[in-house]
C-alpha positions as CSV (number, residue, x, y, z in Angstrom):
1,X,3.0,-2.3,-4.4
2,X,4.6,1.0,-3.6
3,X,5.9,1.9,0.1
4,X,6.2,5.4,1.8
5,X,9.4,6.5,3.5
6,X,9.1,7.5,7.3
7,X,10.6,7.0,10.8
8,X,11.1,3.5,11.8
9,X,9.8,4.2,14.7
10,X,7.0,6.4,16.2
11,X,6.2,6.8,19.6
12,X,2.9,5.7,20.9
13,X,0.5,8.0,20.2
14,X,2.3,10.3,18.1
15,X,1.3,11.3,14.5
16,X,2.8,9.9,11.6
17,X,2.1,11.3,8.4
18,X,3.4,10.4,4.9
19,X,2.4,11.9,1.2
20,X,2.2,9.4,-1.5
21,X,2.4,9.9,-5.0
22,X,-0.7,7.7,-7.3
23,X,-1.3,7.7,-10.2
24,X,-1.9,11.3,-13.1
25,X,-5.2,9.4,-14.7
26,X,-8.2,8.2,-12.9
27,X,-10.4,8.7,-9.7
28,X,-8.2,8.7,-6.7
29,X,-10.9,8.0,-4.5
30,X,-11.5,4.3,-6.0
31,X,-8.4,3.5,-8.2
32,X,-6.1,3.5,-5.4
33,X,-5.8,1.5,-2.3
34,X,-4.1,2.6,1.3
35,X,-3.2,0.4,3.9
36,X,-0.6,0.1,7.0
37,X,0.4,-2.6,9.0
38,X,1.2,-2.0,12.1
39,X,3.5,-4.5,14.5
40,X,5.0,-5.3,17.7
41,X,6.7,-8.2,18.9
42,X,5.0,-11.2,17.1
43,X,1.6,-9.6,16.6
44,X,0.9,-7.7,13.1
45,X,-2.5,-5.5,12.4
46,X,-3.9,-4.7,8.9
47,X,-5.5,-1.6,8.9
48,X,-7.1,-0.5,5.7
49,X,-6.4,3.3,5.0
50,X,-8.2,6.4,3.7
């Protein structure tokens, strides 16, 4: 599982983008997965990416 670099913080409702690098060979728009989790204090949300 790769990770992106960025800002350890980003204020609420700001933008946060990143640029990933996958893989030279096959369709990106099936043979790669994106996701983020997103938390504060003691809760954690998945959110699938696209």
């Amino acid at each position: 599982m790769a990770e992106g670099q960025g800002p350890s913080v980003v204020e609420r409702w700001d933008m946060f983008e990143v640029a990933l690098q996958g893989p030279a060979e096959g369709n990106p728009f099936v043979d790669v997965v994106v996701g983020a989790r997103f938390g504060y204090r003691h809760r954690v949300v998945h959110v699938d990416g696209f």
